[in-house]
N, C-alpha and C positions, 0 to 999 in steps of 0.2 A: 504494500500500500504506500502512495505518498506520502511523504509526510507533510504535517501543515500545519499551521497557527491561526488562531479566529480571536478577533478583537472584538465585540460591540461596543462601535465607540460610537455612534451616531441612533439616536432615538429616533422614530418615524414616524410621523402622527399624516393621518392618509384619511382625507374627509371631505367631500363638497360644502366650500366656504370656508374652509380651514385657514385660507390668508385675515380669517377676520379676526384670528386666532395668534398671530403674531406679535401684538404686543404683549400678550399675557404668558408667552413662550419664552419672549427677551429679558422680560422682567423676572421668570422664573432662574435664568444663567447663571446670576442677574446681572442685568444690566439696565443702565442706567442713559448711554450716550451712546448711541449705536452707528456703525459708517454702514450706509445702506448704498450698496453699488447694484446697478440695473441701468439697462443698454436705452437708447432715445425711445428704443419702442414699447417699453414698459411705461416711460413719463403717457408716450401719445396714448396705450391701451386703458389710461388711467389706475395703473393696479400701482404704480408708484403712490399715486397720492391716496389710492387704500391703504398701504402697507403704512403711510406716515400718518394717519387717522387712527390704526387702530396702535400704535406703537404711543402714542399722542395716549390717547384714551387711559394706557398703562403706566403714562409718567415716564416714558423713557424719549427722550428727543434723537430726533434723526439727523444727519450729516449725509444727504444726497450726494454721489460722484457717476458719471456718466461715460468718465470720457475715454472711453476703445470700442475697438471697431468689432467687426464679426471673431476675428481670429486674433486675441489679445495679445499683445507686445511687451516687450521688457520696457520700452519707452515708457507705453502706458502705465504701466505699471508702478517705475518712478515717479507717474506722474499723479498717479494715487495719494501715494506715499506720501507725496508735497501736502496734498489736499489737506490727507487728515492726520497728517503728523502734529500740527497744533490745537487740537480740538481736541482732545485726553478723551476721543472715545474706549470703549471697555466692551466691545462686541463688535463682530463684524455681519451683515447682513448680503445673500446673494442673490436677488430676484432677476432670474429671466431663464435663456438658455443656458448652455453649457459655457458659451461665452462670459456671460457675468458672474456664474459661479467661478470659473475658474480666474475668472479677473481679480474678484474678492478676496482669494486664497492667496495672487501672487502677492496685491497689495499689502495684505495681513505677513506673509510672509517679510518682505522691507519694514515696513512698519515695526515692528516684532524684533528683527531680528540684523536688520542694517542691510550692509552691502548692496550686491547688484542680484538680479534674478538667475543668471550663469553661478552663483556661490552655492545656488540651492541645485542644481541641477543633477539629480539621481534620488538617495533617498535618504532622511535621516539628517541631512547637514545643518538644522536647525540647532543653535544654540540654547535658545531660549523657547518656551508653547508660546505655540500662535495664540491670538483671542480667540474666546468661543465663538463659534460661525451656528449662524440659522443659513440654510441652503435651501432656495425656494423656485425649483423648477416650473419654468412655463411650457416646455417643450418635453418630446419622450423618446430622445434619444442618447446622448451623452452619459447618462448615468455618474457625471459628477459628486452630483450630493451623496452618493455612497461612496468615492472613493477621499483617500490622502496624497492626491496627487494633483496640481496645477499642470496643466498643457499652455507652453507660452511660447509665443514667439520671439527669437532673437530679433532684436531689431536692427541688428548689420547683418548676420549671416539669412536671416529669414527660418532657420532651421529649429523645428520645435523643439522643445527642452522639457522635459517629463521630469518637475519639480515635486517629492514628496515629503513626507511626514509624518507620523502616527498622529502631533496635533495639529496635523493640516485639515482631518476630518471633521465636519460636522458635525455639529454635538446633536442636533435636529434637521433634520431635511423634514421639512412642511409639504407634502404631497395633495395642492388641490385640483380636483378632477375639474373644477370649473375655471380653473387657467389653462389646462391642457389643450378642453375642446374649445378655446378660443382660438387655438394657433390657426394661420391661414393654410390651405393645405399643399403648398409648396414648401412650407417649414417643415409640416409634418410628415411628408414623403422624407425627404433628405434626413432627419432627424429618428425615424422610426427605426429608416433602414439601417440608419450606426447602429441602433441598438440590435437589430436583426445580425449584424456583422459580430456584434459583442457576443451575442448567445453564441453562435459557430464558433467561433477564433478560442474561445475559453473551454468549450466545451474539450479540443482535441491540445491546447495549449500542453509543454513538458511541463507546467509547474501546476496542470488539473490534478485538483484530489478531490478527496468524496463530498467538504464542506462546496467547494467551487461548480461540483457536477448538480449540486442541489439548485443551488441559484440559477443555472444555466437551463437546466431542464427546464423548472416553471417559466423564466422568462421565454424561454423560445416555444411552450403551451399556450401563454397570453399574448404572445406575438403575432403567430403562425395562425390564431383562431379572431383575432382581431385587427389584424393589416388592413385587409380591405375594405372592415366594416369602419373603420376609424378614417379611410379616406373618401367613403361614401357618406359622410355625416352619421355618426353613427352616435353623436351626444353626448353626453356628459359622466353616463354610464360606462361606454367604451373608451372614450379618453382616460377616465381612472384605470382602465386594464391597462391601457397601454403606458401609462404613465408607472403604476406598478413593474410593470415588465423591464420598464427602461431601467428605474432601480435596482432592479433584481441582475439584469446585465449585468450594471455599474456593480453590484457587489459581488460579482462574478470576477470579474477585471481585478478587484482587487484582493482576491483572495486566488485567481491563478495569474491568467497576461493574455496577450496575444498576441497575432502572429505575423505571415507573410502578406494579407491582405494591408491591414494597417501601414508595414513596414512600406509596400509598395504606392498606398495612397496617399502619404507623407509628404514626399517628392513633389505629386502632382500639385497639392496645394503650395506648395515653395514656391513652384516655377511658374505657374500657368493662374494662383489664386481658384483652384476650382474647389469646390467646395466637396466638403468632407463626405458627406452622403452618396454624393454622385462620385468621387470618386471608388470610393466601397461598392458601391453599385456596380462600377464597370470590372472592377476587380473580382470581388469573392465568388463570382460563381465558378469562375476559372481556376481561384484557388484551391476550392474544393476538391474540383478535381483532378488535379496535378500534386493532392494530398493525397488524396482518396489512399491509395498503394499501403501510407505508410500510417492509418489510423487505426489499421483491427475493426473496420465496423463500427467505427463509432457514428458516424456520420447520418447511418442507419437508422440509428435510434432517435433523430430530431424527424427524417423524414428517409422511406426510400429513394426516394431520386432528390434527393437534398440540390444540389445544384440545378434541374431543371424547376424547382420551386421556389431556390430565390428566383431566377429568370423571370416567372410569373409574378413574383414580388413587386421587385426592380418595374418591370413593366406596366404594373396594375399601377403603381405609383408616378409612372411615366418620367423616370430616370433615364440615364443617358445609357448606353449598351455600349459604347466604343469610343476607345481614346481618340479617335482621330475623329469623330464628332467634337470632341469636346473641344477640340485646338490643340490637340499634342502634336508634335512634326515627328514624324518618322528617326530622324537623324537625333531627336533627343534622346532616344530610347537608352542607347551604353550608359552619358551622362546619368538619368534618371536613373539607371539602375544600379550605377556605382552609389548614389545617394541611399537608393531602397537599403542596400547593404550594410549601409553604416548603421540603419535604425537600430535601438535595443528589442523591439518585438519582435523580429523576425528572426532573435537570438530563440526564443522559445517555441518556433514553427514546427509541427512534429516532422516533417519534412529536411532537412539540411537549405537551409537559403542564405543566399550568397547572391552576386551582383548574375552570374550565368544563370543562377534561377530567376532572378528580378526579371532580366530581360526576356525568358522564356514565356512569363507569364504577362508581362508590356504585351509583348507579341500577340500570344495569343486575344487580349484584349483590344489589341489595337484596330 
């Protein structure tokens, strides 16, 4: 058997309406002064100025910061850090996508702990706990709020940096099912399908063990049974499944890793800006099976033709099927795939990958 370690370090309170519930969640930390980070489109969806009503209502004042983009930066991130370095908040706040949570983390991270976001890059290199984080997913993909890890970008090299921590975790992720079914459904294509990438890449990952295969099964049950009813308006009810599910990934991710997909979809967002879901999209069905060989069957157990069923996925959600749709050039492929190679996930691909697999698998996607 694997062996493995399980932490519950993060509480889950999972309820339609539950953002009404966050100041009495902050106040329990406690906290008193909280930095509430959320992307421009949480101010326009107005659940910004819900979350600072009901934080209001508990006595605990908010410190608004907005400012990064989809794919968060070490820039940003200093630029956090400016914000709310003079303002002695005592909690840190994440409402929106993966993007804000993980913005949250970095800034909590400088904040906390000094230096540049490159000091924290791998795992553990925290000096000092971060503040206690509420992590308030709008989207159902990313599965941030379960793990202790920031995704940032460098902002010279572009290259992500998988920043963790044991108190990088949420001490609460706020799961409400009536932020989910807000998203529009071009978020929630892109966003679901990470999480669909998460349940696969974890399930066959070298560091799955029994705790990791738990999370991975259900979420790819709530996934695989709810994809298309969640892009057909499927309400408030199916957005909780899927919103559950993206979690349950996320705690997936961090209790095994993942793989040649990710490693390979890394790249394309560097180079080209594509976005994360569509890149997974064009990637994992391919991955699958140019694994297949080396998993014993496992692949089996999410679905028989697991690969012609994301295809169906990818499709129903009207993702992109091929890199050279997207604007890859032919001629970036070696480039690309010496980058694939360097990733740390595609260290853990049950498969051996390496730049000669990267570009085997470009190819076939191309």
């Amino acid at each position: 058997m694997t062996p493995f370690t399980s932490y519950a370090r993060t509480a889950v309170v999972c309820e339609a309406g539950a953002l009404g519930r966050l100041g009495e969640l902050a106040r329990a930390l406690p906290s008193a002064h909280a930095l509430l980070v959320a992307d421009e489109g949480m101010v326009r969806a107005g659940f910004v100025e819900r979350a600072v009503k009901s934080l209001a209502h508990a006595g605990v004042r908010a410190a608004c910061w907005h400012g990064f983009g989809e794919n968060p930066c070490s820039e940003a991130a200093e630029a956090g850090r400016a914000f709310a370095a003079p303002l002695g908040v005592d909690a840190v706040i994440g409402l929106g996508g993966g993007s804000s949570i993980d913005a949250a983390k970095a800034v909590n991270f400088l904040l906390t702990n000094g230096g540049a976001m490159r000091d924290y890059w791998g795992y553990g290199k925290a000096h000092r706990p971060l503040l206690p984080m509420i992590a308030i997913p709008t989207t159902t993909g990313t599965g941030s709020e379960a793990q202790s890890y920031a995704v940032i970008s460098d902002s010279l090299t572009r290259r992500k940096m998988a920043c963790g921590d044991p108190s990088a975790a949420a001490r609460i992720a706020l799961l409400d099912p009536e932020l989910a079914a807000s998203q529009p459904r071009t978020v929630l294509a892109a966003s679901a399908y990470d999480a669909v990438a998460h349940a696969v890449e974890t399930l066959v990952s070298t560091r799955a063990n029994a705790m990791s295969a738990c999370f991975t099964r259900e979420a790819w049950r709530l996934l695989d049974g709810h994809f298309e009813r969640a892009l057909n308006g499927g309400g408030v009810e199916v957005a909780g499944r899927m919103q559950v599910a993206s979690y349950l990934a996320g705690a997936a991710i961090e209790h095994s890793m993942l793989g040649a997909a990710h490693a390979c979809a890394n790249p394309l967002t560097q180079r080209y800006g594509s976005t994360h879901g569509h890149a997974l999209a064009m990637l994992l069905p391919h991955v699958v099976r140019w694994n297949t060989p080396s998993v014993n069957g496992l692949y089996a157990e999410l679905h028989p033709e697991l690969a012609l069923r994301l295809e169906e996925l990818r499709d129903a959600a009207g993702l992109p099927a091929r890199l050279s749709a997207a604007g890859a050039a032919i001629d970036d492929l070696p480039e690309l795939s010496e980058r694939a190679a360097e990733q740390w996930t595609g260290t853990f691909n049950p498969r051996k990958f390496d730049a000669a697999a990267a570009l085997e698998l470009y190819l076939c996607a191309y």
